[in-house]
C-alpha positions in Angstrom: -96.2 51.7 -193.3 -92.4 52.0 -193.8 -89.3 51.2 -191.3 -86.7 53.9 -191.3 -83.2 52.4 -191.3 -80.3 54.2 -190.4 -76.8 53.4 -192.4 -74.4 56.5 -191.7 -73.4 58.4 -188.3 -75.7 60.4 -186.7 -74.2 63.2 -184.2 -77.4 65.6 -184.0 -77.5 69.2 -182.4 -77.1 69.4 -178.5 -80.4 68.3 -176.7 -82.0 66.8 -179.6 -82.4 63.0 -180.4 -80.8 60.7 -183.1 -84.1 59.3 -184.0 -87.3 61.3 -183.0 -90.4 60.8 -183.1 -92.6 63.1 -185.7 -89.0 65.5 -186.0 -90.3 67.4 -182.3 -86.9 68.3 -181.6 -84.5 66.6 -184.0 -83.6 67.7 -187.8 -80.4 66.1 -188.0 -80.9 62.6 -186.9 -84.2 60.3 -188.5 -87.5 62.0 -188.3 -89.9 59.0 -188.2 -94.1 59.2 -188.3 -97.0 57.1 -187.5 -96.6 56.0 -190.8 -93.3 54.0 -190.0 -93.1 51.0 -187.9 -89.8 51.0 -186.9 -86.1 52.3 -187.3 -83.5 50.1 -187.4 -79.9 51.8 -186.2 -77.1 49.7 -188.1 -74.4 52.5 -187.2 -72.5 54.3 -184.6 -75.2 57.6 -183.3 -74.3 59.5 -181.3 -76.6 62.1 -179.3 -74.5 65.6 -177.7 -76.1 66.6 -174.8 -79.3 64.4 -176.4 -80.8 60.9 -177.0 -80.6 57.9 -178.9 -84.5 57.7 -179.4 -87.3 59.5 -178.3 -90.5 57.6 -179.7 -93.2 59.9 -177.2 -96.8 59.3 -178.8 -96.1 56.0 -181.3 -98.5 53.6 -180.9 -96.9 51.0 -182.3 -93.0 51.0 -182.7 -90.0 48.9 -183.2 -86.4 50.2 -182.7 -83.6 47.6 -183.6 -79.9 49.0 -182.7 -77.4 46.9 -184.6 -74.6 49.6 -184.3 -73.1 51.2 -181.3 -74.5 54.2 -179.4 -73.7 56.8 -177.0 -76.0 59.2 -175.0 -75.5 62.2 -173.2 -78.2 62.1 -171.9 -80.3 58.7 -171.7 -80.2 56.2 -174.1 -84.1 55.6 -174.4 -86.0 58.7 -173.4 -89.6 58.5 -172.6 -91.0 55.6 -174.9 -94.1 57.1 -173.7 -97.4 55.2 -173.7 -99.6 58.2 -173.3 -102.9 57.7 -171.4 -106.1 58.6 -172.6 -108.6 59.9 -170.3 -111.4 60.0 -172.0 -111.3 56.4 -173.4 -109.2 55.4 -170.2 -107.0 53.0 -172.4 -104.0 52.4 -174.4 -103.5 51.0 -177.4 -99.5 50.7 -177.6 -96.8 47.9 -178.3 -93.6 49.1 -178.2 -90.4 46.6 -178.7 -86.8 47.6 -178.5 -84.1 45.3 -179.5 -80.1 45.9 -179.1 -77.4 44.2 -180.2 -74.6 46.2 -180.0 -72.7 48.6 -177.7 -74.8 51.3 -176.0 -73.8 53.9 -173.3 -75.5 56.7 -171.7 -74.1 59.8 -169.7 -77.4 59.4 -167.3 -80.0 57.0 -167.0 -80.4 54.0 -169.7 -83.7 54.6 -170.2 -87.9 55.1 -169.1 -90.3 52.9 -170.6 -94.3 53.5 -170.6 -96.4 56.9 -168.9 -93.3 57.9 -166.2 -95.7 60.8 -165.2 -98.9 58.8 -164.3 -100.4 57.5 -161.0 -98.6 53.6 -160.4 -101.9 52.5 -159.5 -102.8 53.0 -163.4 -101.8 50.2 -166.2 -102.1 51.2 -169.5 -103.6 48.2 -172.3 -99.7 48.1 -173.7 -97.3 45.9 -174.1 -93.6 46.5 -174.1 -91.0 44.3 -175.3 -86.9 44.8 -174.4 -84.4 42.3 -175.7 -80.8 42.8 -175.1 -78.0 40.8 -176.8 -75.8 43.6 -176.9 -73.7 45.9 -174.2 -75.9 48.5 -172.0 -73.9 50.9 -169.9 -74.9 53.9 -167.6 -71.7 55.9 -166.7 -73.1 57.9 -163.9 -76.8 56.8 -163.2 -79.4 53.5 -163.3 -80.9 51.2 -165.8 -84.2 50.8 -167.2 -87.5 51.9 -165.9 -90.7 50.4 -166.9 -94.5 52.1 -165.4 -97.7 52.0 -166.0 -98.0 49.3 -168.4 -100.1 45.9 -168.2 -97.6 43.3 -170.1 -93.9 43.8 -169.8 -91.3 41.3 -171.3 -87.6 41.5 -170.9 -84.9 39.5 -172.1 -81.4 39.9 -171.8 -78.6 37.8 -172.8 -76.2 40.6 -173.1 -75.0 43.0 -170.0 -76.3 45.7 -168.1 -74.2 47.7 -166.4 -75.3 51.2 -164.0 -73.4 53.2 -161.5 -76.3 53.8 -159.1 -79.4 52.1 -158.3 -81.5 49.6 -160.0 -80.4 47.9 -163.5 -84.2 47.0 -164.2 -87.0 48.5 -162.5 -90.9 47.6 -162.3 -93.6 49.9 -161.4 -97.2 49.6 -161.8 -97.3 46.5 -163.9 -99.6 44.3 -164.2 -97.0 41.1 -165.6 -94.0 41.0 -165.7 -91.9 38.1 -167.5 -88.0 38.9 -167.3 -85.3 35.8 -168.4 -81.8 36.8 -167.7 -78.9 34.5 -169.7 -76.5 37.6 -169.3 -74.7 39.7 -166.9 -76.9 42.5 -165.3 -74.8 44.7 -162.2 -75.4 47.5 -160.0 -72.3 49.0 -158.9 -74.2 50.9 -156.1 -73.6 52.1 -152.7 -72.7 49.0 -150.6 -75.8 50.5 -147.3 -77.3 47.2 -146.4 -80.5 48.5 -144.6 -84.3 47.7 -145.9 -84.8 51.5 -147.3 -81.4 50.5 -149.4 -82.2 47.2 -150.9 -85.4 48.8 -152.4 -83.6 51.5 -154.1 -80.2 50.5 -154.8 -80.9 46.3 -155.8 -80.0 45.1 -159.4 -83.4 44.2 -159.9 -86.5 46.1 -158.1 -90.1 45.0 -158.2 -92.1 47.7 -156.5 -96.0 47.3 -154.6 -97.8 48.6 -157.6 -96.3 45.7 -159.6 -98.6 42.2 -159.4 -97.8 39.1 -161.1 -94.0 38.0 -161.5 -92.3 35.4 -163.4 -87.9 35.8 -163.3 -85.8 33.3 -164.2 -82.3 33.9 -164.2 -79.6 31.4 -165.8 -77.0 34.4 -165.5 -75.0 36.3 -163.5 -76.8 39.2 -161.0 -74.8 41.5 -159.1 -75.5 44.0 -156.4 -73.2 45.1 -153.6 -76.7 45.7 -151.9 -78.8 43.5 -152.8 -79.8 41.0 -156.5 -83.1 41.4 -156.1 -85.6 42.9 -154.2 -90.1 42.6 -154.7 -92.7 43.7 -152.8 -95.0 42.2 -155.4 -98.2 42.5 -154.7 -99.9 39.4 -157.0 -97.7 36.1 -157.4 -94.2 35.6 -158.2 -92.4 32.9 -159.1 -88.2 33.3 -159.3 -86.4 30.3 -160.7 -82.2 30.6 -160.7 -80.1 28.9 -161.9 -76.8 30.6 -161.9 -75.7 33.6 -159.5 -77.0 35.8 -157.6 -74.4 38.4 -156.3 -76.6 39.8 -153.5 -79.2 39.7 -151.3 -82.7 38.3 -152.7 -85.7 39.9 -150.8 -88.8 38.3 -152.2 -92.4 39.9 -151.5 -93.8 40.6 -148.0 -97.3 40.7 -149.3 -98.2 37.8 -151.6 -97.2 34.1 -152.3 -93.7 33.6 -153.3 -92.1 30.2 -155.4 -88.0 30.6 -155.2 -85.8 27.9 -157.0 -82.4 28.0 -157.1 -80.1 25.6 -158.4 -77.1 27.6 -158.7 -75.3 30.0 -156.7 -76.8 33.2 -154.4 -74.0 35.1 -152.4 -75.1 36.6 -149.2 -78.5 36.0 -148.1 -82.6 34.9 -149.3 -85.3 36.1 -147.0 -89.1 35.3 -148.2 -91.5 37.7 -146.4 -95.3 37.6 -146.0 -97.2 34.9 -147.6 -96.8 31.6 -147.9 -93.4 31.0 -149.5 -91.8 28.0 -151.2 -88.1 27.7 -151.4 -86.2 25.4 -153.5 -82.3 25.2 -153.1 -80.6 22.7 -154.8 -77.9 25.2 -155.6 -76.0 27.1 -153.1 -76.8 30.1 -150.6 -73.4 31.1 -149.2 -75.4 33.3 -146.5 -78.7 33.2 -144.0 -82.4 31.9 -145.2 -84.9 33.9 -144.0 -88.6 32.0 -144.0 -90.4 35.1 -143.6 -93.7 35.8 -141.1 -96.5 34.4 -143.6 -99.1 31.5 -142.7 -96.9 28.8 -144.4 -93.5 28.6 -145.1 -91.2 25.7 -146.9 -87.6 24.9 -147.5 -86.6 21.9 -149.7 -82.7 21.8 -149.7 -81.0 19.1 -150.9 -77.7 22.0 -151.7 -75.5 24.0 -149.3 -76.9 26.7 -147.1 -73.4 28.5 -145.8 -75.5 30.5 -143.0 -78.5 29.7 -140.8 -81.9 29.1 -141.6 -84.8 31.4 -139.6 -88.5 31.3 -139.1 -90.8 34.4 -138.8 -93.8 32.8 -136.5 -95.8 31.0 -138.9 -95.6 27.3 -139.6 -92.5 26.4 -141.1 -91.5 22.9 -142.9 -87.7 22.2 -143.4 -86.5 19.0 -145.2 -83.2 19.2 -145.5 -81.3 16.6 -148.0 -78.5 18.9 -148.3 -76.0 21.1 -145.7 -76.8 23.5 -143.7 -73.9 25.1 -141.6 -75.4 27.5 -139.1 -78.3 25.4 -137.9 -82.4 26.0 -137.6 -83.8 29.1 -135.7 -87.6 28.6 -136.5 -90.4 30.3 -134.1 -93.7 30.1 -133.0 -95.4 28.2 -135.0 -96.3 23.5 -135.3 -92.9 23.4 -137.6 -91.5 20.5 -139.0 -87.8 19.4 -139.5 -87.1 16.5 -141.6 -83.7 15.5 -141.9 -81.6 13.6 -144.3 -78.6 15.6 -145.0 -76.7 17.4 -142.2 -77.5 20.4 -139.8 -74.2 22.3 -138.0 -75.1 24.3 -135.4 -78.2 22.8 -133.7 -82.3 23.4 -134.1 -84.4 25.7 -132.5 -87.6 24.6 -132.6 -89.2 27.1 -130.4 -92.5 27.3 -129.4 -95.7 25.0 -130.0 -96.4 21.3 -131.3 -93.0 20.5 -133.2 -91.7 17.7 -134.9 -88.0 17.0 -135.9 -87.4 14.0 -137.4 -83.5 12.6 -138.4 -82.4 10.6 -140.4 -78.8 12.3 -140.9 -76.5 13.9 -138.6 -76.8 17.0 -136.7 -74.3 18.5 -134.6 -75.7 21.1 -132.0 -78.1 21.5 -129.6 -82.1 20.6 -130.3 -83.9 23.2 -128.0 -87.7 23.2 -128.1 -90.0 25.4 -125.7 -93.6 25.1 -124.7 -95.4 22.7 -126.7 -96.3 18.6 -127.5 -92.5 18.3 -129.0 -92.1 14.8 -131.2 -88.8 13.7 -132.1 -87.9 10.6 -133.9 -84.0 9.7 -134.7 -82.5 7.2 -136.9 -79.5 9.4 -137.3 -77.1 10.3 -135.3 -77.1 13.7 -133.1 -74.4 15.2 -131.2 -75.6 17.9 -128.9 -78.3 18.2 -125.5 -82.1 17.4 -126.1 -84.4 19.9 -124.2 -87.8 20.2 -124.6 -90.2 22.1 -122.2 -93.3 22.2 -121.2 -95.9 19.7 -122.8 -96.7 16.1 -123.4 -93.0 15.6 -125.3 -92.5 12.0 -127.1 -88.7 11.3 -128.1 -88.1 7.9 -130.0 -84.5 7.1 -130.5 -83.0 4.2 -132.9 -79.8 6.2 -134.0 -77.3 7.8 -131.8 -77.7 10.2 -129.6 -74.6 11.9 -128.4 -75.9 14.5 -125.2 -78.4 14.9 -122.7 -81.6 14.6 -122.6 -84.1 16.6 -120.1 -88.4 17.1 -120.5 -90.1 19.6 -119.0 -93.2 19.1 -117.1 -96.6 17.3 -118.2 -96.3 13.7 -119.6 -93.5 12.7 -121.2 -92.3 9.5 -123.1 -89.1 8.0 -124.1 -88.2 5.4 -125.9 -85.0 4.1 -127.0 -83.8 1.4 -128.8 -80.8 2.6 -130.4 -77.7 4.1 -128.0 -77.7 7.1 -125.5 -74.5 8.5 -124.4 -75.6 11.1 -122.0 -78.2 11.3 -119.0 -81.9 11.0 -119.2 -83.8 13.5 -117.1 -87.7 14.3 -116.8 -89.8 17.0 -115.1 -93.0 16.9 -113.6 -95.5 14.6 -114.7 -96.8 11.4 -115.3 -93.4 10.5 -117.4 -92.5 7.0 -119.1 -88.9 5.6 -120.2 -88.8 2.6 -122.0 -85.2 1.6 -123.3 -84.4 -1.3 -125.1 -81.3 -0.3 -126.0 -78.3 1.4 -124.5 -78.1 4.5 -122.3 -74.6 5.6 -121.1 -75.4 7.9 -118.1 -77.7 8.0 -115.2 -81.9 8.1 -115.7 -83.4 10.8 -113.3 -87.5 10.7 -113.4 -89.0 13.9 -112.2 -91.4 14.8 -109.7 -95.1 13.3 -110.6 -97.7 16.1 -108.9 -100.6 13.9 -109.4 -98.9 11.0 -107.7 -99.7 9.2 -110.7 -95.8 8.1 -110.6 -93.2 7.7 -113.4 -92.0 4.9 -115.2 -88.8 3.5 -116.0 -89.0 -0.1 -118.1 -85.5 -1.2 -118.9 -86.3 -4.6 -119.8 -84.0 -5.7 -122.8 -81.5 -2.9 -122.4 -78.5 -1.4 -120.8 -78.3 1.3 -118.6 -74.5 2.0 -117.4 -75.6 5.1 -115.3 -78.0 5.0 -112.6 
């Protein structure tokens, strides 16, 4: 067992590789064997029309690069985990480390069996730590397929021309920590087709169980990050997020962000979890699972949508293009401000306020409970259903029910008109309404109620 180190220049013969494995195609850069365990590049290589390493068939292999490389080809050609069919497993472990400057003519570099079907992990592990500088001139980043454990770590930069800078396929877990700068200087096409291909950092289906925290600086002009992970995966930011995020559509999703994400976050299928305590300068989607949950106590710049599930807000923080939620018994709890009004929908909703919100609070068919201790400036209107309004803030608008049995009580101060539909409806006010009090039509002849005993009505 030996480790190769390489102290002068290599420039090896066009189409060949600095560092080869078992001397395939390379007898001017190192020849190593599956008697070494690694090669250590302390100097500048340089590969015409070739690449840095080519390490096809070791089983186990480390590859430090201390000195400064170019490529014209890729950097990292086909660290190949090969597949054994008769045994159907691998026994590989593969780690690359850089720390210094490294460029490539085409892509950075393919990690594991490119060539195999993505429904296939291999019993590997692959290891890629970056401290250094990783630049494609023309094409993407880093592939990684067919392996069960992948780890990467980068606290250096990554920078491609086209397409992904790190890309999952087939992977059983995947653990990546970003401290650095990884950017995607790709076409600026917002559609769905788009964000999968061109994001800085790609997840596909075949990849299961994620774990990405990012303390760094991402950068797409399509899209940060995209995952249609099919397992769990757990994001946690805490710096910025040049893009859109588009978490999984197929499994559970955790999101924390406590620092910055320009453009937009949209969880998908599932049920979903997103923590902002950071800022999203764009929209928040909730996505269409059973259960989604958004705990902001930062700034939202856009609005916040629902996909049809049940959705739970609680809002501590600022959101400036209000609530669009759908179908679904949602919850808004409110302690920090909402610009731009709620829509609650459809269904048994509850709003509760405690801050202010400015905008309309729209609710459709449903049992609709709202409770205010805040203030809101904007019309109430909820529809159809046995709605219950308790008010002791300030209301600033109107306020109408729809038909079925309604009750409202106030004790804090109206400044608008009171209207019911049909129904058996009920207002009690103990404290001040400024504007008239119209009771609906009861159908049953069971007859309204007004009880103003205690308060003030300046209307009629």
């Amino acid at each position: 067992m030996s480790i190769e180190v390489i102290s002068s220049n290599f420039i090896p013969n066009s189409s060949s590789s600095a560092i080869d494995a078992f001397g395939d195609d390379n007898s001017d850069g190192a020849t190593i064997s599956s008697s070494d365990t690694g090669v250590i590049a302390q100097d500048v290589t340089v590969a015409v029309g070739g690449n840095i390493s080519n390490t096809a068939g070791m089983e186990r292999f480390q590859l430090v690069v201390n000195g400064d490389g170019y490529a014209d080809d890729q950097a990292f050609d086909h660290l190949a985990l090969e597949f054994d069919f008769d045994v159907n497993t691998y026994q590989h472990r593969v780690t690359v480390s850089v720390g210094a400057s490294v460029t490539s003519l085409l892509q950075l570099g393919r990690f594991g069996d490119i060539s195999q079907d993505t429904t296939l992990f291999a019993n590997s592990e692959m290891f890629f730590n970056n401290a250094g500088s990783l630049t494609s001139l023309t094409s993407k980043g880093l592939t990684f397929q067919a392996i069960i454990d992948v780890d990467v770590i980068n606290s250096g930069s990554m920078t491609v021309q086209e397409d992904q800078v790190l890309e999952f396929n087939a992977i059983r877990n995947v653990a990546v920590t970003n401290s650095g700068t990884l950017t995607s200087l790709s076409s600026t096409s917002t559609s769905t087709a788009a964000l999968e291909d061109n994001s800085a950092v790609v997840f596909a289906s075949t990849t299961r169980n994620v774990e990405f925290v990012n303390s760094g600086t991402i950068t797409g002009p399509v899209g940060a990050l995209f995952s249609r992970v099919s397992g769990t995966e757990v994001v946690t930011k805490s710096a910025t997020m040049d893009g859109t995020v588009r978490l999984s559509n197929s499994t559970d999703s955790m999101y924390t962000n406590t620092g910055l994400v320009l453009v937009a976050v949209f969880s998908q299928g599932g049920e979903n979890i997103l923590d902002n305590s950071g800022e999203i300068t764009g929209n928040v989607g909730l996505g269409f699972g059973a259960l989604s949950r958004l705990d902001n106590t930062g700034e939202i710049g856009g609005n916040v949508s629902g996909g049809g599930g049940t959705e739970i807000v609680c809002n501590d923080g600022h959101i400036a293009q209000g609530l669009q939620l759908r179908g679904g018994n949602d919850v808004v709890n409110n302690t920090g401000t909402i610009l731009g009004g709620i829509d609650l929908n459809i269904d048994d909703d509850r709003l509760f306020n405690a801050g202010t919100v400015e905008g309309d609070v729209i609710q459709g068919f449903g049992d609709a409970a709202v409770s205010n201790i805040g203030t809101m400036n904007g019309d109430i209107s909820l529809g159809n259903g046995d709605d219950r309004l308790n008010n002791l803030g300030e209301i600033v608008g109107n306020i109408a029910t729809g038909g079925d049995d309604d009750r409202i009580t106030n004790q804090g101060t109206i400044i608008g008109a009171v209207t019911t539909g049909a129904g058996a409806d009920t207002v009690l006010n103990r404290g001040t309404i400024d504007g008239n009090v119209i009771l609906g039509e009861d159908e049953e002849n069971e007859g309204d109620t007004f009880d103003g005993r205690g308060g003030t009505v300046t209307g009629t």
